[in-house]
C-alpha positions in Angstrom: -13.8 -10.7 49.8 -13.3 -13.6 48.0 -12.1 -11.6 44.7 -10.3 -9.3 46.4 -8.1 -12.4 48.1 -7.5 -13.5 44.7 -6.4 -10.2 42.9 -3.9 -10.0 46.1 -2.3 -13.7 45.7 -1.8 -13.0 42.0 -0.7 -10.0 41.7 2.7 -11.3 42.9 3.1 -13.8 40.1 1.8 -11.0 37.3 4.4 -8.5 38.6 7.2 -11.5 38.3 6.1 -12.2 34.9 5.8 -8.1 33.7 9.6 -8.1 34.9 10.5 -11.3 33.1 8.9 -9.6 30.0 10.4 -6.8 30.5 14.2 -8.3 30.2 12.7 -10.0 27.4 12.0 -6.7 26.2 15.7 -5.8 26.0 17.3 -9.0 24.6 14.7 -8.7 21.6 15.5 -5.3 21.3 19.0 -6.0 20.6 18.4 -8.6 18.3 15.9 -6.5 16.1 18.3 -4.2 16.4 20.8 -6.2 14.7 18.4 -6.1 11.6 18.6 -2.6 11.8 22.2 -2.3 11.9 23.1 -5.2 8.9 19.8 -4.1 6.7 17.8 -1.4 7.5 20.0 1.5 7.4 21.8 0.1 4.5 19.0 0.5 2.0 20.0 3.3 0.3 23.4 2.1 -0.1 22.0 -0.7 -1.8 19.5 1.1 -4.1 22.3 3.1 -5.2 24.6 -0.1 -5.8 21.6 -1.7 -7.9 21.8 2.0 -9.7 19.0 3.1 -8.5 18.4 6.8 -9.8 18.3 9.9 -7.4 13.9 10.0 -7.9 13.7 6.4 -7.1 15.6 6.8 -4.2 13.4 9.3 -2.7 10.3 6.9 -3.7 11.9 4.7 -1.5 11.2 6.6 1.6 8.2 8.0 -0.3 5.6 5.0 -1.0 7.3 2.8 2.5 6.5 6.0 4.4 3.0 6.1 3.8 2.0 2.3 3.4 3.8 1.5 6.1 1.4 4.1 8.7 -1.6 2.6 6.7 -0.9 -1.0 7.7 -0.9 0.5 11.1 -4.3 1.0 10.8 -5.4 -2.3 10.5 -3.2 -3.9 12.6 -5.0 -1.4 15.8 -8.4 -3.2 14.5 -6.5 -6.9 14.4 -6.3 -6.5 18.2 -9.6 -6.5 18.7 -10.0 -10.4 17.2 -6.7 -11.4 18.1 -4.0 -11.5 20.4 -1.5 -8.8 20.6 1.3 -11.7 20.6 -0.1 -13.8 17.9 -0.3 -10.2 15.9 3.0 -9.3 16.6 5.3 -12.8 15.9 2.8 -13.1 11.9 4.5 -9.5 11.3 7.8 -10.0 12.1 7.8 -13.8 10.5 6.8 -12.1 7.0 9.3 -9.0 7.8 11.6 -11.0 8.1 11.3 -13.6 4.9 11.1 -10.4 3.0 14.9 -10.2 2.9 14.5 -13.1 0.8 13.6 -11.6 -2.1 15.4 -8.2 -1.5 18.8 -10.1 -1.8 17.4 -12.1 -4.7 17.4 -8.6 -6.8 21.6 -8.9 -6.6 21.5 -12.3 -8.4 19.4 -10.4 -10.5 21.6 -7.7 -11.2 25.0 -9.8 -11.3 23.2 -11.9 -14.0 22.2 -8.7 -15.8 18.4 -9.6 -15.4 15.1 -7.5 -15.3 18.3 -4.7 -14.8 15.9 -1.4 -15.8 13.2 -2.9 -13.6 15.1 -4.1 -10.6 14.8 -0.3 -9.2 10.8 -0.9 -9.4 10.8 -4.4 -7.9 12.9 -3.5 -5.0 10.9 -0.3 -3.8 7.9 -3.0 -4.3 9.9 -5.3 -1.6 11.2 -2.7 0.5 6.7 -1.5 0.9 5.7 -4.7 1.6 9.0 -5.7 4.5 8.1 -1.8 6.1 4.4 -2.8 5.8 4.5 -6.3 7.6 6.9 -4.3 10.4 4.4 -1.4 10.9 1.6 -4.3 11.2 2.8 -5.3 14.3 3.5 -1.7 15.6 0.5 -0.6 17.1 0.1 -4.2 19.3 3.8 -4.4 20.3 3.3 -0.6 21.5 0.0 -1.2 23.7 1.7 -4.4 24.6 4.4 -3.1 26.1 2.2 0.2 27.2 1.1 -3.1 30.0 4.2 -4.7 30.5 6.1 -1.2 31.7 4.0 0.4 34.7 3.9 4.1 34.0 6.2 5.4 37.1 8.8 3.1 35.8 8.7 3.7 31.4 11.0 6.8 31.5 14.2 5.0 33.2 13.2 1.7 31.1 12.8 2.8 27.8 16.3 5.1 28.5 18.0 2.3 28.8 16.2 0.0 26.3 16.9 2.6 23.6 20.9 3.7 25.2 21.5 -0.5 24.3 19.7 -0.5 21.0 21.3 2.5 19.8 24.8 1.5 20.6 24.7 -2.1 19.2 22.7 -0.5 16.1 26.1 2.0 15.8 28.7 -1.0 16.3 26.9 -3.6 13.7 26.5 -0.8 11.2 30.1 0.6 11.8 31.5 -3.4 11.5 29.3 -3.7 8.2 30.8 -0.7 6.3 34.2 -1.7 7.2 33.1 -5.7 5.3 31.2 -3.6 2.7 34.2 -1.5 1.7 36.4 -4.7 1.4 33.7 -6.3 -0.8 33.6 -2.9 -2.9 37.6 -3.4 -3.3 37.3 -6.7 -4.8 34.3 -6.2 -6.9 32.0 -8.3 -4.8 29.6 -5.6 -3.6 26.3 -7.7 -4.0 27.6 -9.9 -2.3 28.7 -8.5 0.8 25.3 -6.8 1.1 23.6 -10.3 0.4 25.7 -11.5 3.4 24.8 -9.0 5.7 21.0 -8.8 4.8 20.5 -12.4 5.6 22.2 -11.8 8.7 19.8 -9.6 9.5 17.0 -11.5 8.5 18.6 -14.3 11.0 18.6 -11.8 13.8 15.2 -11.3 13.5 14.0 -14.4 13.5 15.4 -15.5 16.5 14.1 -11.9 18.4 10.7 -13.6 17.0 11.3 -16.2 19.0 12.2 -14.4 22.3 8.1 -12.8 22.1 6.9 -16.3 22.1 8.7 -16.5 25.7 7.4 -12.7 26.5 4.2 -12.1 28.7 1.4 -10.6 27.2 -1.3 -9.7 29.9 -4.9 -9.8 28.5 -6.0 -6.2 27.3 -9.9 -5.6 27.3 -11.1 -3.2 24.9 -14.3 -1.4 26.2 -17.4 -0.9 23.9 -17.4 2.2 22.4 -13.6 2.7 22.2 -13.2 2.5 18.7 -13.3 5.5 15.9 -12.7 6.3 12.3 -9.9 8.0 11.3 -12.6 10.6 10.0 -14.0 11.0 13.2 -10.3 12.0 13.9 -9.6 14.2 11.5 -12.9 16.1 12.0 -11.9 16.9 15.6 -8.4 16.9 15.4 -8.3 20.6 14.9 -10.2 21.2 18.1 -8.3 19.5 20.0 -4.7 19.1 21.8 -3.4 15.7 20.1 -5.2 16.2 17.2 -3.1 19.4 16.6 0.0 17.6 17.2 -0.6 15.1 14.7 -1.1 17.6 12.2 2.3 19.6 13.5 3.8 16.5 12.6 2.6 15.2 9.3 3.3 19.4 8.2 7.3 18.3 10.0 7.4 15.2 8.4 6.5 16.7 4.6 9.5 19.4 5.3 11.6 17.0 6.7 11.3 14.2 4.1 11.9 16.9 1.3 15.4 16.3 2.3 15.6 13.3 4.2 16.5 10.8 1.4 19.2 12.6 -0.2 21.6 13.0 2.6 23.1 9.4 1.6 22.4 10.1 -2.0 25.1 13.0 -1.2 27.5 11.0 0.7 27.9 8.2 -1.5 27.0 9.7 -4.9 28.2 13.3 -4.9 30.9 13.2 -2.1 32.4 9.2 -2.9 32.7 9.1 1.0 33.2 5.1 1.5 31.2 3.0 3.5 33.1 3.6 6.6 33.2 7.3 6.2 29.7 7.2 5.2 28.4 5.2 8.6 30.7 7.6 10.7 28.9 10.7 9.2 25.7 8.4 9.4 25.9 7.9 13.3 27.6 10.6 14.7 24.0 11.9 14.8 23.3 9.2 17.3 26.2 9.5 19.2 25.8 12.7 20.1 21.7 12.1 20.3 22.9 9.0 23.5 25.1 11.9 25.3 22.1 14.5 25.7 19.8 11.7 26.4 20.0 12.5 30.3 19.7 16.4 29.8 16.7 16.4 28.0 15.2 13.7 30.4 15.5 15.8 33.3 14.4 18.8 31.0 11.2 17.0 30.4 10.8 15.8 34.0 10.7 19.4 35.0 9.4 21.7 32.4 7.7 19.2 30.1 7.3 17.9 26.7 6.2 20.6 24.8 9.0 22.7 25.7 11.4 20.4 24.4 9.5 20.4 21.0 9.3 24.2 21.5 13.3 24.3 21.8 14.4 21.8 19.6 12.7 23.0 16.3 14.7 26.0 16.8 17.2 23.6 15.5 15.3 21.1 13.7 15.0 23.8 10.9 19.3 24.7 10.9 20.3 20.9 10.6 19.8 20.4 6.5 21.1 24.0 5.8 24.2 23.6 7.8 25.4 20.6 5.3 25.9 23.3 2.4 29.0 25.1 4.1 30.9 22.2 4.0 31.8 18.6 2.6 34.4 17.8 4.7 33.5 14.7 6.6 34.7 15.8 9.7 32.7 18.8 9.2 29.5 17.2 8.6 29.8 14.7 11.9 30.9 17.4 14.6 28.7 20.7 13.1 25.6 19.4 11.1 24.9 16.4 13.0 25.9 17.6 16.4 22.6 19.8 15.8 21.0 17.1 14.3 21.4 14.5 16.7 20.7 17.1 20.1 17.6 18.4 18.3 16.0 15.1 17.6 16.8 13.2 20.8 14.7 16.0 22.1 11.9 16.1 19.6 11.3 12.3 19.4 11.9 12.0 23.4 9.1 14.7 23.9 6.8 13.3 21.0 7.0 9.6 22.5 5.9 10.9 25.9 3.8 13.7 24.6 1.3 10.2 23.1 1.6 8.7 26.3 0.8 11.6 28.5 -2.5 12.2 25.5 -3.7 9.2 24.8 -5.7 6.9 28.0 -4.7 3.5 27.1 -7.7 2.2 26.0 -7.1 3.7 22.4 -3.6 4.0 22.1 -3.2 1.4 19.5 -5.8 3.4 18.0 -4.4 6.9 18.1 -0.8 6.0 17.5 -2.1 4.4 13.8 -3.8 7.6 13.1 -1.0 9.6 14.2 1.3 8.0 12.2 -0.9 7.7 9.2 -0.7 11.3 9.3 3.1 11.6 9.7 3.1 8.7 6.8 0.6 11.0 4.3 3.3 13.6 4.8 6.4 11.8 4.2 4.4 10.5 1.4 3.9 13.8 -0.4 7.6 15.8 0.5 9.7 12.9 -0.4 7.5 12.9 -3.5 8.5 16.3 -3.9 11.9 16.0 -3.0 12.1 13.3 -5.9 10.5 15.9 -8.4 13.1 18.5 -7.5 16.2 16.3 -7.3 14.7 15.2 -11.0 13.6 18.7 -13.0 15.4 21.6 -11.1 18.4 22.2 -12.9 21.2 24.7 -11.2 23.9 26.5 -12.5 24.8 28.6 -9.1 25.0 25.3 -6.9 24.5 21.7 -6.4 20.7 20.4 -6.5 20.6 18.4 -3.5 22.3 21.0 -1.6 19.5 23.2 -2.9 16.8 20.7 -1.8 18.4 21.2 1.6 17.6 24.8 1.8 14.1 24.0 0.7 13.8 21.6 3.5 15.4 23.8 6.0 13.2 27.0 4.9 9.7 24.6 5.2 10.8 23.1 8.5 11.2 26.3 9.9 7.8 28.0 8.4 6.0 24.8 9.7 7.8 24.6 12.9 7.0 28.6 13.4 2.8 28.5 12.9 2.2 25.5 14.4 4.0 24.5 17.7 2.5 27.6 19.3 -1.5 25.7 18.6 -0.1 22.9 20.9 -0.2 23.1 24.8 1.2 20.9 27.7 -0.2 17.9 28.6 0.5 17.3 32.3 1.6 20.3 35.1 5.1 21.1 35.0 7.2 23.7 36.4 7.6 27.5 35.0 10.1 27.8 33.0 13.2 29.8 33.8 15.3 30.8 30.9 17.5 32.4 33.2 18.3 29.3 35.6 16.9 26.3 33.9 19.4 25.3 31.5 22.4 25.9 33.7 21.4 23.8 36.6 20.0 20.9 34.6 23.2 20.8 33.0 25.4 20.9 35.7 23.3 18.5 37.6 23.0 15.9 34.9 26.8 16.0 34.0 26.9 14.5 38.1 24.2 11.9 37.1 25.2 8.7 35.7 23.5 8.0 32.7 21.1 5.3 34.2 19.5 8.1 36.1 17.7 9.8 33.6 14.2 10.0 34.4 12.5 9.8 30.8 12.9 7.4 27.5 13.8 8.3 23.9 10.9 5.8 21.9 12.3 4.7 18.6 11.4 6.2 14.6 10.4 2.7 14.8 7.4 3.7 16.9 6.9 7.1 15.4 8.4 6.7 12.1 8.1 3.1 11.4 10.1 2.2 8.2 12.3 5.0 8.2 15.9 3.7 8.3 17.9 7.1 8.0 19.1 8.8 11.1 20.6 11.5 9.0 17.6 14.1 8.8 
């Protein structure tokens, strides 16, 4: 009786605290975000101002993509001898100072220093700053698996990710307009200096809101741990296990691609910064306005057919940038597709882990899931990089070609394996009929803080990668 009185007179305070946490949540959401917005989907650009060639730009999602989902790894063991707070603020301190060095490669270049070698050094920089941020990963996402109770996460993540993703479109929007007046007066380098240590700024005072954040205690039962051999050995027999190999097979056809769509707006097509972001984002403007559709599509049909629909058009996006290089083209066709496809697709993968994986070893699964996904960004961007270097064309442009290869893999991938995977949780038949037509009509009459299901970030699932444009 006496234990039970004491659960009941704190459970009040814990649930004040788990809400405290959770508005935390947000504010360092949107300041991380920030980091995002001023760096991380600006390093491309830069590579390609430090004249970075086309293969060293695809290294740069290649040897991030998979050291990154390897540091994941042991940061799930770190939480067994230490604090999933204490994990998380060392990661983002060192992520953070990394910028340091990453802007010290323009002094570099301006002084015409080290200039055949400062390609090298910054794909070197760029590892270790994705490798600190995936270190933290796998504790901030059983930490905040606590903080939001599980009736509750759809409607909170929403609208965590609906205010990261529009202050992550109006910093990167405000940057390219700076970066193009830098460009004008020959002080590139500079501006992106500027913007990078704002973003290092940004981050190091979100480090400072998770010191304020609760973090309840998390007790790891004997016997919960194992190997990512033990994993891959059963994966094939079983329903998450096939869906981390789905998406390491997605991730090699995506990333075949997936570093040359900035490559081809800045280097090929001249767009300017400006142009370049509006192309960028449009993606994730369009992926915000389905958010509510495919929320209630979820709710009532379930995640895995959402994956089942979207790489229907997963597979079109790449090919549908060869018809045209018109910029208004590319941000109301291509990435219209782009941005409904993978709103669904990462919406139902987020939720699909959830719904798999008891929270005991979620730290756990999520590192091995994304080491997979990591291993096969690892090997197409390292294909993509071999193509965009050796293939020589006469009858079109190489990148464009790339993007047929990409398009023709995603679909082959996308055609074999989603039909191994199987729903998770008891949803409704599917109507092909009815469904779509009602859940339309009925979300258009929902405001958007209604939707019943969250969108989680490539920063949970594809930690490192910075290019929305896929």
């Amino acid at each position: 009786m006496k234990q039970q009185k004491e659960v009941t007179e704190e459970s009040p305070r814990i649930l004040k605290l788990k809400d405290k946490a959770r508005k935390i949540s947000i504010k360092e959401g949107a300041l991380s975000t920030v980091q995002s917005g001023f760096g991380d989907v600006y390093i491309t650009p830069y590579a390609i101002a430090l004249n970075s060639s086309n293969a060293e730009i695809a290294f740069l999602s290649s040897f991030p993509g998979l050291f990154g989902p390897l540091s994941q790894w042991f940061g799930s063991r770190l939480i067994e001898k230490y604090s999933r707070k204490k994990i998380v603020l060392f990661s983002i301190l060192f992520q953070a100072l990394m910028w340091i060095p990453i802007i010290f490669l323009s002094f570099l270049f301006w002084k015409g220093i080290l200039i055949g070698t400062i390609p090298l050094l910054f794909i070197i920089f760029f590892s270790v700053y994705v490798i600190f941020g995936n270190l933290a990963s796998p504790a901030w996402f059983s930490w905040m698996g606590d903080i939001v109770d599980e009736k509750d996460r759809g409607k909170y993540f929403s609208n965590r990710n609906r205010i990261t993703s529009v202050i992550l479109i109006i910093c990167a929007i405000v940057a390219a307009f700076f970066l193009d007046f830098f460009k004008e007066h020959s002080l590139l380098l500079v501006g992106f200096s500027i913007f990078f240590f704002l973003a290092m700024t940004a981050r190091l005072i979100s480090r400072g809101l998770f010191k304020e954040q609760y973090e309840p205690k998390i007790k790891l039962k004997k016997g919960y741990y194992f190997s990512f051999w033990q994993f891959l050995k059963k994966a094939p027999s079983n329903n998450f296990g096939k869906f981390s190999i789905f998406r390491a097979f997605l991730s090699f056809a995506v990333s075949i691609a997936a570093p040359f769509f900035a490559v081809y707006m800045l280097r090929n097509l001249q767009f300017n910064y400006v142009t370049f972001m509006i192309v960028n984002f449009s993606a994730t403007v369009f992926a915000i306005l389905v958010m509510p559709l495919w929320g209630r599509f979820s709710d009532k049909f379930g995640n895995y057919r959402v994956m089942k629909i979207t790489c229907i058009l997963i597979p079109i996006v790449p090919i549908l940038w060869i018809f045209s290089p018109s910029p208004y083209y590319l941000a109301l066709v291509p990435q219209l597709a782009g941005g409904i496809a993978w709103a669904g697709f990462n919406l139902a993968s987020g939720n699909f882990i959830y719904d798999s994986v008891t929270p005991q070893k979620r730290g756990l699964a999520v590192s091995y899931f994304n080491i997979l996904s990591g291993i096969g960004v690892f090997l197409g961007a390292g294909v993509g990089a071999f193509l965009v270097k050796y293939l020589t064309l006469n009858f079109m442009n190489t990148i464009l070609f790339i993007f047929i290869i990409s398009g023709v893999a995603r679909f082959i991938v996308s055609f074999i394996m989603i039909k191994k995977i199987k729903e998770v949780r008891k949803v409704k038949r599917f109507d092909e009929n009815r469904a779509f037509k009602n859940l339309v009509l009925k979300t258009i009459r929902l405001p958007m803080h209604e939707s019943n299901h969250e969108i989680l970030a490539r920063k949970v699932l594809r930690k490192g990668s910075t290019n929305p444009v896929r």
